[in-house]
N, C-alpha and C positions, 0 to 999 in steps of 0.2 A: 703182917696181917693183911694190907693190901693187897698184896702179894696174891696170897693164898685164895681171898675173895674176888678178881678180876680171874685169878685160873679158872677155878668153882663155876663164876658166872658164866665164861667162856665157854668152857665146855656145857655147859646147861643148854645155852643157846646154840650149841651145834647140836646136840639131841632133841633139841625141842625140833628144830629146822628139821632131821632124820625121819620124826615123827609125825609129822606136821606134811612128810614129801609120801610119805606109804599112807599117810590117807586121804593127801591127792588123787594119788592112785586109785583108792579103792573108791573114792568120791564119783571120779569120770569112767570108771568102770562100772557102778550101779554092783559093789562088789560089797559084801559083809555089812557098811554103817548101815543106821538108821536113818539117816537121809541122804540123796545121794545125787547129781546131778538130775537123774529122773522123776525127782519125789514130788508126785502133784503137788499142784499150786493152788489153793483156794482164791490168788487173783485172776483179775479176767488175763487173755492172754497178751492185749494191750498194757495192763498193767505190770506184768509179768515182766515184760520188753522193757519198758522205762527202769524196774528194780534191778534189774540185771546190769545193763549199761552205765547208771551210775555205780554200782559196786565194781564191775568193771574199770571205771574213771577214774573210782579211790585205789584203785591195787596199781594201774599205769603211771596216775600222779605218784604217790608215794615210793613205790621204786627208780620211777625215774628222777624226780627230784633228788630223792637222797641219796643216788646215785653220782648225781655231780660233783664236782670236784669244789666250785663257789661252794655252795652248800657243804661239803664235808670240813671243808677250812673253816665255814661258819659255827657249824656243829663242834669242833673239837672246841670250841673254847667253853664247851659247859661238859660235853664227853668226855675223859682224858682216852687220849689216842690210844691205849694199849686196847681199848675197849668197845673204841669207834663201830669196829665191822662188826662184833658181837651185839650191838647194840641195834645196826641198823637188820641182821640177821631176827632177832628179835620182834622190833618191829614188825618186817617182812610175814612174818609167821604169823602174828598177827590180823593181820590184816586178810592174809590169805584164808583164815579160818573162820572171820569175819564174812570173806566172798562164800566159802564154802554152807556157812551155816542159814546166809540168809538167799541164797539162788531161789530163782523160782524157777521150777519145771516148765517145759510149754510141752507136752505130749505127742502134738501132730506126727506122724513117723515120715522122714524123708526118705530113710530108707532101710530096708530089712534084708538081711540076707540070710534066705532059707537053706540054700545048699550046704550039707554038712563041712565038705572039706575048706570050701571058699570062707565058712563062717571060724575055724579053725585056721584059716591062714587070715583073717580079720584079727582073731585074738592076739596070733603070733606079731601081728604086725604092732599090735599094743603094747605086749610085754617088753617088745624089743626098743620101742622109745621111750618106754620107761629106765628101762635098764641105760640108754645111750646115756642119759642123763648125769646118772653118777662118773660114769666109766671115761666122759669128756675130761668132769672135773678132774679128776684123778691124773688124766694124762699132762694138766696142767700142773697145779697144786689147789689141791681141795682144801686143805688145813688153812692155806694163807686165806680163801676165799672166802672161809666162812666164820674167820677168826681167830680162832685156834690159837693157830703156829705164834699168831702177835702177843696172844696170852701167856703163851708157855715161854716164850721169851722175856718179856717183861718181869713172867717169875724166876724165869732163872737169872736174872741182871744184868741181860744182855736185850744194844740196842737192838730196834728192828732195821734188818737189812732189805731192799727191794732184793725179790728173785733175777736171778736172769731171764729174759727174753726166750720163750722155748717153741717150738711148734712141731710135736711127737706128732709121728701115725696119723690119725684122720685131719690134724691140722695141716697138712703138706698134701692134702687133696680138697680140705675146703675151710674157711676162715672160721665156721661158727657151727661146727659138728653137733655142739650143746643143742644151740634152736634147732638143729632139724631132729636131733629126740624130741622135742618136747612137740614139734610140728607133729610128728607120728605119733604122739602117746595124746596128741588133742584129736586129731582123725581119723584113726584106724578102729573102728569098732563094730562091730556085724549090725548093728542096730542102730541110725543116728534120729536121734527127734529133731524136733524144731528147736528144743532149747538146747541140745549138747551141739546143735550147729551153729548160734547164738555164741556160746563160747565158743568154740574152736576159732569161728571168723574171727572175732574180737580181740582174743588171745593172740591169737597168729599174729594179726595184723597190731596191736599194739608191741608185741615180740620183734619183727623184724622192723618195724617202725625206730623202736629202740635199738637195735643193732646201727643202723643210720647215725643216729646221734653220736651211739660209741665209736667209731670209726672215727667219726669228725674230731671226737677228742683224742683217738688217738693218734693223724695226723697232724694235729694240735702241735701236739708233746714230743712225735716224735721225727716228723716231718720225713725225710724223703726215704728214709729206712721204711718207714712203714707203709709207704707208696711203694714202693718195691714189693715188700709181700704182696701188697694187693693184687700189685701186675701179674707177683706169678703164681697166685693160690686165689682160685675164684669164691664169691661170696655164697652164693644159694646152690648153683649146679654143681659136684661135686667133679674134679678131674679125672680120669680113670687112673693116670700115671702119677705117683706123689711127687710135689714140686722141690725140685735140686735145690734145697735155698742154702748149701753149701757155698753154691758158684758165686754168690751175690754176698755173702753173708759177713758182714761185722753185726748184720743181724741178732745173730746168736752169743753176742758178746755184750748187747745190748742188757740196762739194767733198768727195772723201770721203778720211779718214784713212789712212793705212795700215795701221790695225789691223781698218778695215772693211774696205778694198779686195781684192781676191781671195779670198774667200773659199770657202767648200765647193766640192765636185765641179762645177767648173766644170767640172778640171783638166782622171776623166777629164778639157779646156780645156779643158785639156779634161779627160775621163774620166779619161785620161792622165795630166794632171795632174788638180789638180781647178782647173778650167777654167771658172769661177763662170758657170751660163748666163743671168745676169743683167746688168742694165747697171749692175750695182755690181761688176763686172770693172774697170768700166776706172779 
């Protein structure tokens, strides 16, 4: 019966997370809801700034904390581990729905763009970091990231295995493919206010702030392997030419723990969760 209710739950909380990511979406695109990152704000715009940045504070603390590894070793002794990442997924959504429902709008326009095509390559430019998003995870292991795989395992009665060490396609031109969707699906919009600039800064900047810290653990854990990817797959500029990590590689032979494995803001994969934009996801 265990069994059967940790699958249930599992899977719930990856749909909830699915759900929870397409009205992100629709949230920073001022698209379909009822409130939407533009939705006037009956506080002043001083006010506005202050409610913003601590809700901001609570979605940076709570991903990043419970993204660490002290923290997840502390966690499991009341979580049972099949359950851990479903749990913190959960969470995650949470809280992000939390940021979502209570934003305040600040309206000032930074900036507008009237040209038809220019405004239509704005949008294109949104859709396409949204879409980066999933399309990262996937090239890693999305299932392990967001819970899933741990669940389905558990119910079939089998331990969890760490994946192996992978770095597909856009991983072998840059370390965190994941953050720079989510970099384009926070910036790219023919219309920016003062408050979807507000987030974008914030977001961004607490995003690759966290990317920092995940590194550091994962030179932690993995030490001169994973200084080696660094040297030959750069962090933010992407390479034009995909890095040979054949030449170098027991890399790819590499297996990682569980205590390394998902780590910081991948979640947001994502953001959302923290959705590690690393290929120490999977």
């Amino acid at each position: 019966m265990k069994r059967w209710l940790f699958l249930i739950y599992g899977v719930c909380c990856h749909l909830l997370f699915l759900g929870v990511f397409a009205c992100m979406a629709a949230f920073v695109g001022n698209l379909l809801l009822p409130k939407t990152i533009d939705s006037p704000s009956a506080l002043t715009a001083g006010a506005a700034v202050a409610v913003n940045l601590a809700l901001v504070a609570l979605f940076g603390l709570q991903h990043s904390i419970m993204a660490r590894p002290g923290f997840k070793q502390a966690w499991t002794r009341f979580v049972p581990p099949p359950i851990e990442r479903s749990t913190y997924v959960l969470v995650s959504c949470l809280v992000t729905i939390l940021v979502m429902r209570h934003w305040q709008g600040i309206d000032a326009v930074v900036w507008k763009i009237e040209q038809p095509t220019l405004r239509t390559a704005a949008w294109a430019l949104f859709a396409a970091g949204w879409l980066m998003v999933p399309v990262a995870s996937l090239l890693i292991n999305h299932f392990d990231l967001f819970g899933t795989r741990q669940v389905w395992l558990y119910f079939r009665g089998r331990e969890y295995a760490a994946l192996p060490f992978r770095a597909p396609l856009a991983y072998r031109h840059v370390r965190h493919p994941l953050y720079h969707g989510w970099t384009l699906a926070f910036w790219a919009t023919p219309t920016m206010t003062a408050g979807h600039l507000l987030f974008a800064v914030t977001m961004t900047g607490y995003m690759w702030g966290a990317a920092l810290l995940e590194e550091r653990d994962l030179v932690r854990h993995f030490g001169a392997k994973y200084e080696r990817y660094r040297k030959l797959v750069p962090m933010i500029i992407p390479r034009w030419k995909p890095a040979a990590l054949e030449a170098v590689v027991p890399l790819a032979e590499e297996h990682f723990s569980t205590t390394a494995s998902s780590t910081s803001t991948g979640s947001l994969a994502a953001l959302t969760v923290s959705a590690s934009g690393s290929p120490s996801s999977s």
